[in-house]
N, C-alpha and C positions, 0 to 999 in steps of 0.2 A: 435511402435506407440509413435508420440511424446505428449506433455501436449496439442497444441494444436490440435490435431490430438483427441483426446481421448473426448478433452471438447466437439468437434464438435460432436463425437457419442453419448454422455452423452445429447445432448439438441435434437436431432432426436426424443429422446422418450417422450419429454416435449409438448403434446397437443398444438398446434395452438390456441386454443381456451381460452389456459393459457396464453402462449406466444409464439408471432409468431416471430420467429430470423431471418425471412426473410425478416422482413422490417425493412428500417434503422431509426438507432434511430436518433430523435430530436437533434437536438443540446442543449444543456445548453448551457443556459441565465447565462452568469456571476454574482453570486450574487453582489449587490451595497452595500452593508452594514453587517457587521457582527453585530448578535443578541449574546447578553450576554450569551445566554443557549447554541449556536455554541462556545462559546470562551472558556465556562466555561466545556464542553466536552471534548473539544479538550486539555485542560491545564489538564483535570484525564487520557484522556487517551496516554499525554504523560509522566504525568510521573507514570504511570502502566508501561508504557514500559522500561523506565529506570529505576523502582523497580524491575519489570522481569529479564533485563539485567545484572544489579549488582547483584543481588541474585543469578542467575547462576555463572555468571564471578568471583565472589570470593567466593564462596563454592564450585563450581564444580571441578573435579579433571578429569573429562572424556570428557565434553563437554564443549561447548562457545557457549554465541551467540552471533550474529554481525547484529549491524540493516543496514535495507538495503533499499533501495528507497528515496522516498523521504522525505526529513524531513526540510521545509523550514517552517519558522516561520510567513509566511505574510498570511493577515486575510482576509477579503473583505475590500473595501474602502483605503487601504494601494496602494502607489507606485507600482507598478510592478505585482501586484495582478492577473488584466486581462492576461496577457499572462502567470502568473502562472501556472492559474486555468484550461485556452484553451489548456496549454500543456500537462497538467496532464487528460484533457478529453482525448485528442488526443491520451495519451499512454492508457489509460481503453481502449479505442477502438481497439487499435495495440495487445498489450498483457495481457489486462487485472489488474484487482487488484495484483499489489503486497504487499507478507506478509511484516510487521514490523521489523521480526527480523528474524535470519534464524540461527538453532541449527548446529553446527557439532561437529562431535567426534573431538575432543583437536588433534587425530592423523593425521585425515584426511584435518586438516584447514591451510593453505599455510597464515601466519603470514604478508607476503609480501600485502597484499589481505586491514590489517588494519582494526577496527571497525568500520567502516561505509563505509558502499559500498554503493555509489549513482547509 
């Protein structure tokens, strides 16, 4: 059974009544404007993710991590925004959230690969 193979038996058991997965979701409205508390989120929890990654990457001796997805820096109201934003709905919907950063054993990680896999 694949990941999404599994998510779909995992939400069978999830009441209708909680959420119903057979109806399709809303589109999201593009935000117009990024709010300071969105900016000011987004600026800790990126660099959590780059204190995560250094703190593995140079003290580990077994493992790496490698951030992965997407990591583009435009806000709401910026150039290029709106088909940022519709792209990234478009993949939540295709495959879902992906993680931040993805761990492997130092043996099993093909170097060729690079730390950032978009």
């Amino acid at each position: 059974m694949n990941y999404n193979e599994a998510i779909r038996e995992l939400t069978k058991s999830v009441p209708a009544t909680l959420v119903d997965f057979n109806l399709p979701r809303d589109p999201a409205r593009t935000p117009t404007q990024a709010s300071s508390n969105f900016i000011t989120n987004k600026e800790q929890g990126d660099w959590a993710e780059n204190l995560i990654t250094r703190a593995i990457n140079e003290t580990s001796t077994k493992i790496i991590a490698v951030k992965y997805g997407k990591s583009d820096n435009l806000v709401a109201g910026e150039d290029g925004f709106d088909n940022f934003y519709q792209d990234f709905q478009t993949e939540l919907d295709t495959i879902g959230k992906r993680p931040d950063l993805l761990i492997f054993k130092k043996t099993d990680f093909n170097e060729s690969l690079g730390h950032d896999i978009k």
